[in-house]
N, C-alpha and C positions, 0 to 999 in steps of 0.2 A: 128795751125797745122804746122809740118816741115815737111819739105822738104823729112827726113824721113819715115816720117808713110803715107801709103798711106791709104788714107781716115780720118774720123773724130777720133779725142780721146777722149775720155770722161774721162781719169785722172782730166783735171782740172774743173771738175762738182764734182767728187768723192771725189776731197780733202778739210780738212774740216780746213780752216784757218779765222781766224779773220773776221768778217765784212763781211763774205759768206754766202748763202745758200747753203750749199752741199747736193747732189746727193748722197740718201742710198737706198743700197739692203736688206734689213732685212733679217736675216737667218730665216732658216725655226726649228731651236733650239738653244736655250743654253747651251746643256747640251754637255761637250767635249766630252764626249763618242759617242754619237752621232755625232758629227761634223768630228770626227775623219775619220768614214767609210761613208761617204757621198760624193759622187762624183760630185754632186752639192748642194753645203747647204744654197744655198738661197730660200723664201718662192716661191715657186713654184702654182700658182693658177689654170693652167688648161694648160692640155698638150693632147686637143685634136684635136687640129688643125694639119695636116700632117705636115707643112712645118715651124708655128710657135708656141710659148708657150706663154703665159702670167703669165707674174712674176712681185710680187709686189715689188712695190719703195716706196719711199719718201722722200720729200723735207723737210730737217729741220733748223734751226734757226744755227748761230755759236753755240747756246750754247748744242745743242741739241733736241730742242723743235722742234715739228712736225709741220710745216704749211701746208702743202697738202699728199694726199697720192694719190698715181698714182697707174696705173695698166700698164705695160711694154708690146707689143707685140715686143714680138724677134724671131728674126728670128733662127732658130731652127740649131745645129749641125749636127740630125744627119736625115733624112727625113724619112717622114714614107711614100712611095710614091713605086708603083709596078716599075719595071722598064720595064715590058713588056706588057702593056696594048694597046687596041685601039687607044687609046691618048697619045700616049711614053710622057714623062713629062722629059725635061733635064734641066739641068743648067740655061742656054737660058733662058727659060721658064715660071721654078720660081723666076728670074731677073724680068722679063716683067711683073709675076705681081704684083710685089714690086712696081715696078714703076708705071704702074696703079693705084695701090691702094694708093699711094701715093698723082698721080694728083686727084685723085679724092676724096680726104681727103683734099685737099688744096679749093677744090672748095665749098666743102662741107658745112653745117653751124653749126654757132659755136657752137651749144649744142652738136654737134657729133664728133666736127673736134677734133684731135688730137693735143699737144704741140711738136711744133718742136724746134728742136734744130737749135744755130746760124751754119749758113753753111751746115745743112743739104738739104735743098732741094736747087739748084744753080739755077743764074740768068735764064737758059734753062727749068727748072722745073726736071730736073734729081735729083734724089739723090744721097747723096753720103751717101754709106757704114762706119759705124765707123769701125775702124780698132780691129784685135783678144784682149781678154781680159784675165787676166789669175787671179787667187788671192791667196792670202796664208793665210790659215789659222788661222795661228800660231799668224802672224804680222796684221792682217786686210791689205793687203794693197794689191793697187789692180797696174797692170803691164801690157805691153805689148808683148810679145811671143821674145825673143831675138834670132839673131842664134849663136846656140852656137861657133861657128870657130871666128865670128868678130864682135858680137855682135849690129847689125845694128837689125834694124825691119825685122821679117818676114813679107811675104806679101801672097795673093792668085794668082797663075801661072793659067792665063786664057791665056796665048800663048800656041794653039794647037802644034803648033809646036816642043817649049821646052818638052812637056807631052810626044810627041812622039818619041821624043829621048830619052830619059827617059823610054819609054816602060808603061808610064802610059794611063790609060784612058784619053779620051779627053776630057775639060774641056765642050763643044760645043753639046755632042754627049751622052753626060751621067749625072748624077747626082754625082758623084766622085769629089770633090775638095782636093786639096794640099797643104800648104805652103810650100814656101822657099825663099831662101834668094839671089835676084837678083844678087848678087856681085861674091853671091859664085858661083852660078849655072852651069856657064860655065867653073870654076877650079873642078881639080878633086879632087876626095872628099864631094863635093857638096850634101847634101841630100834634099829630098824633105817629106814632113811630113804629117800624118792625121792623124784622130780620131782614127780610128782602122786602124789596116794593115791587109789585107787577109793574106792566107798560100800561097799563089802561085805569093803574091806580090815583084815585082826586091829590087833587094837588095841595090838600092839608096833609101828607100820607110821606112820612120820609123813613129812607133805611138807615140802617145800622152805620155807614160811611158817612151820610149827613150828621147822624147824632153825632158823631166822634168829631166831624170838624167845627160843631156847633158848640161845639164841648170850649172852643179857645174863645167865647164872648164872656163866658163867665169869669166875673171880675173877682177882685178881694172882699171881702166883706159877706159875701155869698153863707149861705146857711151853711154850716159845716157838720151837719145831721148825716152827710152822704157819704164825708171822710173823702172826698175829691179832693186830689193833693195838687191838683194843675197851678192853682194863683199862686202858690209859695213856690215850684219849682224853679229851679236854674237854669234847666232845660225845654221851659216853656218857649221861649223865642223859637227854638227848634222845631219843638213839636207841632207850633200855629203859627210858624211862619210861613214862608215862600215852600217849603219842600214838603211842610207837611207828614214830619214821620211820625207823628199821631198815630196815625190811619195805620202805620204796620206795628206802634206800639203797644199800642193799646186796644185790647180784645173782650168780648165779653167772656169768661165762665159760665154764663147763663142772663141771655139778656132777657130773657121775662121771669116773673117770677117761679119758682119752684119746689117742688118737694123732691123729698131726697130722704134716705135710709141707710142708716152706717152698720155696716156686718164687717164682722172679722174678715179679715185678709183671706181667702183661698188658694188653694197652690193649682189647682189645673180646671179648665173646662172639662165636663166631663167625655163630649167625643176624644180629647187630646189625651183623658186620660187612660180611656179606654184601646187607642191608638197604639201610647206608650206600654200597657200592660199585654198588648199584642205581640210586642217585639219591634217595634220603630224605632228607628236612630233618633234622639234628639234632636241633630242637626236638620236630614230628612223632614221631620216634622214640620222645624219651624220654618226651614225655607216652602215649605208647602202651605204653612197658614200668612206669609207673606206675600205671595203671590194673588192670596185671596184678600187680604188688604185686612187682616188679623192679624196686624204688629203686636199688639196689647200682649195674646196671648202666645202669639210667638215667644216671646221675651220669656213668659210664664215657664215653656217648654224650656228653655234654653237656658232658665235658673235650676230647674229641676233634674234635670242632665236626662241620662240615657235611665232605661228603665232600671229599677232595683233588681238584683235576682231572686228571683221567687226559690221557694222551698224544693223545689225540679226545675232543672234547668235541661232536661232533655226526655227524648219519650211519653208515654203514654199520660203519665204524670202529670207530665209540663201541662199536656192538654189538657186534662180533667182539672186542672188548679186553675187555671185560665181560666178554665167555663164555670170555676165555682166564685170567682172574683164576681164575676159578669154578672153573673145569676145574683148573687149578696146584693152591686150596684141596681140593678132593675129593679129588685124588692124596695131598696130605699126609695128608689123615685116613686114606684108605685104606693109606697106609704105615705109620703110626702103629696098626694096631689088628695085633692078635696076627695068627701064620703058620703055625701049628698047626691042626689040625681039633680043635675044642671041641664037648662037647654043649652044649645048650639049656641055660641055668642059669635062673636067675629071671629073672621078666620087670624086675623093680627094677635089676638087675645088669646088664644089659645096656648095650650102648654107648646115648649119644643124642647130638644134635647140640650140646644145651646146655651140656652139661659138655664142647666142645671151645673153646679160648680161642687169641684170635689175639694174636701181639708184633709190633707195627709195628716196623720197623728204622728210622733215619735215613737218608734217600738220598742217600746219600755217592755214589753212581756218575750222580748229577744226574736219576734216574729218580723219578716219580711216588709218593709216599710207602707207595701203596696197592700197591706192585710191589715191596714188599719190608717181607715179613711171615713169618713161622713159624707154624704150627698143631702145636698141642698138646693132649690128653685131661689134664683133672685127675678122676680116679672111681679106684676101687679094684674095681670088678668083673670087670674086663677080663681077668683074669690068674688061669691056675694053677698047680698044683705043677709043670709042665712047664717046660721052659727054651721062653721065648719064642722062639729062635730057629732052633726044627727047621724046614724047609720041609714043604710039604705044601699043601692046598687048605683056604679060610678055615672058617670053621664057618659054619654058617646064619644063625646070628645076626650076624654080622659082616657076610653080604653081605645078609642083610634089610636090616641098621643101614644100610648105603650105599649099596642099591639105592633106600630112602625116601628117604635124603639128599640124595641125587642129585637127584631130582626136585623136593625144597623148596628147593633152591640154585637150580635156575635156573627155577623156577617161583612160587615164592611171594611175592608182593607187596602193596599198599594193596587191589586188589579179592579178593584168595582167599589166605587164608591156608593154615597147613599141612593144615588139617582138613579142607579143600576139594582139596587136591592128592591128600593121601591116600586121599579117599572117588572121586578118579578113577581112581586108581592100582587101588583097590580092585574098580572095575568093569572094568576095563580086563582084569585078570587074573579075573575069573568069565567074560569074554565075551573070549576072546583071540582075534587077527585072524586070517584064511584065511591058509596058509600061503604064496601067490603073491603075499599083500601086507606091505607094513612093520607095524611095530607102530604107528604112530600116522599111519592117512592123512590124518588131518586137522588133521596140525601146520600147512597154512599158510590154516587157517582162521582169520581173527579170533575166531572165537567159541569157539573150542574154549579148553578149558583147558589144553592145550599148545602154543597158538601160540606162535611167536617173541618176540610182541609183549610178554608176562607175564615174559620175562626182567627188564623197566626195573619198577623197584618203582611209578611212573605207566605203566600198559603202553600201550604205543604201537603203530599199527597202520600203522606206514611199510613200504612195503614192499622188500624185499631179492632180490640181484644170487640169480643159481640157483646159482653158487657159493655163497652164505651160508647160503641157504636149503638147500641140501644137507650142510653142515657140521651145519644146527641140526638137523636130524634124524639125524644121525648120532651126537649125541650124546646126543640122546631114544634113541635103537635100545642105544647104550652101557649108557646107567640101567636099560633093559629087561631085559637081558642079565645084569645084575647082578640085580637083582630078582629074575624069573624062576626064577634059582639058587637066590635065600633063599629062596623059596619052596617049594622041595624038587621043582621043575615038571622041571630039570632037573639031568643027572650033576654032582658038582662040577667045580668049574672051579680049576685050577693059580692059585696065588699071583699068577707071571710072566706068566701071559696077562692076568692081568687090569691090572698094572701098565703091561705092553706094552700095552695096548688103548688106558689112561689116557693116557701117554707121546704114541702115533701119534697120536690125537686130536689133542691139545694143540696141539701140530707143527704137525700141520696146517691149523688154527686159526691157529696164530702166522704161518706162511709165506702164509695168506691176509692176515692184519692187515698185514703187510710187503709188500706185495706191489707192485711196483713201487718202493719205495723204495730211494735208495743205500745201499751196505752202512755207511754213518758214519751214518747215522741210523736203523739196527736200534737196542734198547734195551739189547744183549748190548755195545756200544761203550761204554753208557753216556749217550750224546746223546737230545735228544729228538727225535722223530720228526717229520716235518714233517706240514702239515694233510692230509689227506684231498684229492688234484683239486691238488696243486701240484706242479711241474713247475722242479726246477732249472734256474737259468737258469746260463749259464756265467761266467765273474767277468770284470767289464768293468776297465780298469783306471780308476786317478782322471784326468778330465780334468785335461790342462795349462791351466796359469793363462793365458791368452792375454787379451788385448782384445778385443774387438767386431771392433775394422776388422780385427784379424787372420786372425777366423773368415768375415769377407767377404769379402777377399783370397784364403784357401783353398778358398773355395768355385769362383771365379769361376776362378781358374787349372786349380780340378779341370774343370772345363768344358770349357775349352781344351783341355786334353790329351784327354778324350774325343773332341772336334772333331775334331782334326785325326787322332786314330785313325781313325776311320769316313770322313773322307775321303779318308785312304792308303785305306783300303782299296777305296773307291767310285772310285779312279781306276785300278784293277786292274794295281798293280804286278807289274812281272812277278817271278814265281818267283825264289828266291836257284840258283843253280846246283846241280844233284845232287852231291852227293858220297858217298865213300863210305861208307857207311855204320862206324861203329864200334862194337866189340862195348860193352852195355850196361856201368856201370862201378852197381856195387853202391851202392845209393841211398845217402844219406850217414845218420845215428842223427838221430833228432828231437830237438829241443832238449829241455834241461831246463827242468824249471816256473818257473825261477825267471831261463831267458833271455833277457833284456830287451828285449836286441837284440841279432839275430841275425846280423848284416854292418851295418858300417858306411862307407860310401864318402866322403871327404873331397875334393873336387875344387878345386884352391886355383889363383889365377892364375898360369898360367905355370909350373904343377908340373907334371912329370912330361914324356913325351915327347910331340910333338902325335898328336892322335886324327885317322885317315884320314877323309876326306871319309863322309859315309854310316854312321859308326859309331853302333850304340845307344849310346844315353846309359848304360846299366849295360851294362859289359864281363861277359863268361860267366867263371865263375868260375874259375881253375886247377884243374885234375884233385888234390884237395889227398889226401891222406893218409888213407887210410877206415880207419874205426875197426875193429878187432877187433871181429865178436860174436861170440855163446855160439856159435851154430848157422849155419849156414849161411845164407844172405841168401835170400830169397823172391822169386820173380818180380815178386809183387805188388806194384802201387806203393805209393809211401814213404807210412805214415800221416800223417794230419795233423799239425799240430802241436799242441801243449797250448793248451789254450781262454785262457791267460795269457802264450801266445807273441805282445805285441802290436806288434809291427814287423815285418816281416820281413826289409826293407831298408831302407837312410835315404841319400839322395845330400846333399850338402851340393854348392854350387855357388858355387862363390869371383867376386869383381867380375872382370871378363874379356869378351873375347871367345869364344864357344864354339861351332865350324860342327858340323855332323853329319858323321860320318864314312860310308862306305859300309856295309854289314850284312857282319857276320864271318858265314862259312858254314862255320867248321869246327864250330861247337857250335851243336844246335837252342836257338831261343828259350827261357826259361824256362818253367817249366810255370804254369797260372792259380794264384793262392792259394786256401786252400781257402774255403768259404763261412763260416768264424768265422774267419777273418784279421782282427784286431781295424784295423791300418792295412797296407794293401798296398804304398804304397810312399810315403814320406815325401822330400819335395822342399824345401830350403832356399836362398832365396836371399839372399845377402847382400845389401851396399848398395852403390852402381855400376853401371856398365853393364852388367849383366845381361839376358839372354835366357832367356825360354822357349822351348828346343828341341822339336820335335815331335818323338815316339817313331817308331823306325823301324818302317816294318809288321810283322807279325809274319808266321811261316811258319804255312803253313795245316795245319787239326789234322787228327791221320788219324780216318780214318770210325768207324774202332773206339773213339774215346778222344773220346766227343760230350760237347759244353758241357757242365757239371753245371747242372741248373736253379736259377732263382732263389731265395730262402728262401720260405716262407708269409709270415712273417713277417717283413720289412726291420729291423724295431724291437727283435726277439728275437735277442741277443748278436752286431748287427753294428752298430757305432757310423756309422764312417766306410771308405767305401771305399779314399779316398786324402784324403793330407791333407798341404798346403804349408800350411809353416809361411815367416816373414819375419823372418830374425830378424841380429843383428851377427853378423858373420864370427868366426869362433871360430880359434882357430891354425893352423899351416899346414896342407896338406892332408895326408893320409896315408890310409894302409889300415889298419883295425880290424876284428877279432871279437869279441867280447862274448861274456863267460859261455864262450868257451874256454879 
């Protein structure tokens, strides 16, 4: 910075030399026609802030290549501010609270704080103003305001005194600012310069079209502090000649001086994005924020397409995921606004929904794009000389701003806009309801402007579970509540209650959205959630590759063995002999998930010692070795096994002769498998003279331990009962366990 320019320049941010990241304002076209009549042709993103605008930047590479893209709050040329209100708003004013907003940006944390620039906030925490900007068209190239008599920097004339010789407004006392040029001020001749000049303004007092054509007096030699490129151009004859295309050349970016605050890039407004999250067309959208003269964020819509599909894309779902978006956004803005109790400042100053802006994240946790976002406030009114972070209970205006918010989030849509919510809002609180009833009896009216159905930006008149419908009033009763406050209807209300209130809602909301599903398909896993009405099934495993006649062969012997069970039983063998009984031996640990098979029995010809007349075919197991557990074993019997325990046992049956042995009576029969035993018991025969033995009868079940009944469903995770398989004798026989 020199000597001459009061305040910061940002020339050497802007120019784009070698081994730099320079400083771009992207125009808002290409097309010269357009460029031509445009009074400022940079991308202009949102110009509803009174006092400042948000205009896109970006940082790129020497060679061109983009490395970030900013979002620019500037301080604005021209105000849009009453000047005769309850609360006069002057110069003064809007200084204070730049600076405010300032310190409390520097304190702030770094997901919200803005980039500053070197030397913009000083050792004292003041700011310092960049100095006017101007640009040409024609040339790109950007310049500081020169005066035309000597060519030094213009500057801003904040000495009331000069103003009042001059017969201008006071700098102190109004919203009026001027340039000129220190040197000259006091010679005559001296003029003093704005945006516009009134009719009845003195005639030292020139506009923005004089400065520019006063601009072609200045000769070669001229101080070159301003970086005014007019005396070397080629194009000069042109521009201060007879036709004068200066005037459409050459524009200010900011003819007084300024402050300004560089934040990352955001991807929507947040009504646009709450719009989009309702189910609005893209296209819809933007031709709707065009019409309203929000190009900026049109564009924004119209980068971001159509809405992402959320986790339900239909039913009751859709709508609870919806309102728990809604709900998530409202908490962040109401986190985001000051903690202090503040009075009423101007009504311009005050929070709005507009100037809060959302940053999509990328859903790296495989969640829905629109499930991870950040809200944030870009305004400068919000903040005073108080450290934002005393507690205490919000200021009125704070819980106005989010009492109204609240009810245009989840009310406003294609049939009623905010001005329609608000003028209900409005009657709702002249005529407030009996105190033995809710504040809105008629949320599940179709026809009321708080039904359910006005949350879907097309509102829908489907109807909802009395769980839902009791959530969606509870969060109309919430907005009330808040409202109410700002209203001054009732005592303030604590900071923490009203975040708690936000928080439980949400909650509960979301524990409705989840409800019945597995805990791996909550969204906190990161998985996506399954539809709406589906019902895991348990995992079947992959059939064996078998032939035809193989699975006809398994069919028909499974037959047989049921055969000849029902006729043991139908010839009423007698009873295995009483014994005594033996104390219960601690049920054995359930397989793990990944036990394939659970016992494996190998029966090879002529292995092993002969089997007594009458013996089951599966011998009862040895009394084997029980596992330690944590705790003490439970009476209760042994849970099932895991829905991918798909064997339980496998007999293998070697070429041979094979009689039945008599029934062992020292160990009761096995217990049934349970009803998701994917196979109960696998039968192999090899090739040879092989028999199907018939299973010995089983011992009869005690009265207290009745059959478990059939499934509903036979087809729902039960493949095969039993399954013989025919296949080559595999090696000798032995005894196996799997997965021990």
């Amino acid at each position: 910075m020199s000597d001459g320019i009061r305040g910061l320049s940002l020339l050497p941010f802007l120019e784009r030399n070698p081994g730099t990241f320079p400083l771009r304002f992207p125009l808002a076209s290409n097309d010269p026609e357009v460029l031509a009549h445009s009074s400022f042709p940079f991308l202009l993103i949102s110009d509803s802030d009174p006092t400042a605008r948000v205009v896109a930047a970006r940082v790129d590479t020497d060679a061109g290549d983009r490395v970030a893209s900013l979002f620019l709050l500037v301080q604005k040329d021209r105000y849009r501010l009453e000047k005769e209100t309850l609360h006069p708003v002057t110069n003064v004013e809007v200084e204070k609270a730049w600076q405010r907003a300032g310190a409390a940006y520097l304190r702030s944390a770094e997901g919200c704080a803005p980039r500053f620039f070197e030397g913009q906030s000083g050792a004292n925490g003041i700011l310092s103003p960049f100095a006017p900007l101007f640009f040409c068209k024609e040339k790109e190239r950007y310049f500081h305001p020169p005066c035309p008599r000597c060519g030094r920097p213009l500057a801003l004339c904040v000495d009331d005194a000069v103003l009042a010789a001059a017969g201008l407004p006071l700098y102190a006392r109004s919203l009026d600012r001027h340039l000129y040029c220190e040197a000259c001020a006091g010679s005559a001749g001296g003029s003093f310069y704005a945006l516009e000049a009134g009719s009845g303004a003195p005639a030292a007092l020139r506009d923005r079209i004089s400065l520019v054509r006063d601009f072609g007096r200045i000769g070669e030699g001229s101080s070159g502090e301003t970086g005014f490129p007019c005396p070397a151009c080629p194009e000069r004859d042109q521009c201060y000649g007879p036709s004068l295309k200066a005037l459409a050349r050459i524009v200010p970016f900011s003819f007084y001086p300024f402050h300004a605050f560089a934040f990352d890039a955001m991807s929507l407004c947040a009504p646009d994005f709450l719009s989009l999250l309702s189910g609005a067309g893209a296209e819809t959208l933007a031709k709707r924020l065009e019409s309203a003269g929000e190009r900026g964020r049109a564009a924004l819509v119209r980068a971001e397409g159509d809405a992402a599909p959320l986790l339900f894309e239909r039913g009751e779902r859709r709508f609870l995921e919806i309102l728990y978006l809604k709900l998530s956004l409202l908490g962040e803005l109401f986190d985001s606004l000051p903690t202090r109790e503040n009075p009423a400042g101007p009504p311009e100053f005050r929070p709005s929904v507009d100037r809060a802006w959302i940053a999509l994240g990328a859903a790296r946790n495989l969640l829905p794009r629109y499930w991870n976002f950040r809200a944030m406030f870009l305004d400068i009114g919000r903040y005073d000389a108080e450290e934002d972070s005393l507690q205490g209970a919000p200021g009125r205006d704070d819980l106005a701003f989010l009492g109204g918010t609240w009810f245009e989030a989840l009310l406003v849509n294609a049939k009623q806009d905010g001005i329609a919510v608000r003028g209900a809002l409005s009657e709702r609180l002249r005529r407030p309801p009996q105190a033995e009833a809710g504040p809105f009896p008629g949320a599940r009216d179709p026809g009321s402007p708080f039904f359910a159905g006005n949350l879907f930006f097309e509102p829908t008149a489907e109807p909802l579970s009395g769980e839902a419908a009791a959530l969606w009033e509870d969060a109309l009763a919430a907005g009330w509540s808040i409202l109410v406050a700002g209203a001054g209807k009732e005592a303030g209300i604590a900071q923490d209650a009203i975040a708690t209130e936000i928080r439980s809602l949400r909650a509960r909301v979301r524990d409705r959205l989840f409800e019945g599903a597995p805990p791996a398909a909550r969204p906190e896993s990161g998985a996506q959630a399954p539809t709406a009405g589906t019902v895991a099934q348990p995992r079947k495993p992959e059939a064996p590759a078998a032939e035809d006649a193989d699975a006809a062969i398994a069919g028909i012997l499974d037959g047989i063995l049921r055969k000849w069970g029902s006729e043991a039983a139908a010839a009423g063998a007698p009873p295995p002999p009483v014994t005594k009984a033996t104390p219960p031996r601690p049920p054995p640990a359930p397989p793990a998930s990944d036990d394939f098979l659970v016992k494996t029995v190998v029966l090879g010809a002529g292995s092993g010692p002969a089997r007594p007349a009458g013996a089951p075919l599966i011998a009862a197991d040895p009394a084997p070795t029980p596992r330690v557990p944590a705790a003490a074993p439970s009476a209760a019997p042994a849970p099932p096994p895991a829905p991918d325990d798909t064997i339980e046992k496998t007999m293998i049956l070697r070429p041979g002769t094979v009689t039945p042995a008599p029934p062992r009576t020292a160990a009761p029969p096995p217990a049934p498998p349970p009803a998701d035993d994917f196979l109960d018991r696998t039968v192999i025969l090899g090739p040879g003279k092989s028999g199907v033995v018939p299973p010995a009868p089983e011992a009869p079940k005690p009265a207290k331990a009745p059959e478990p009944p059939p499934p509903a469903d036979p087809d729902a995770g039960i493949d095969l009962e039993k399954t013989v398989i025919i296949k080559a004798p595999p090696d000798g026989g032995k005894f196996r366990r799997h997965g021990r």
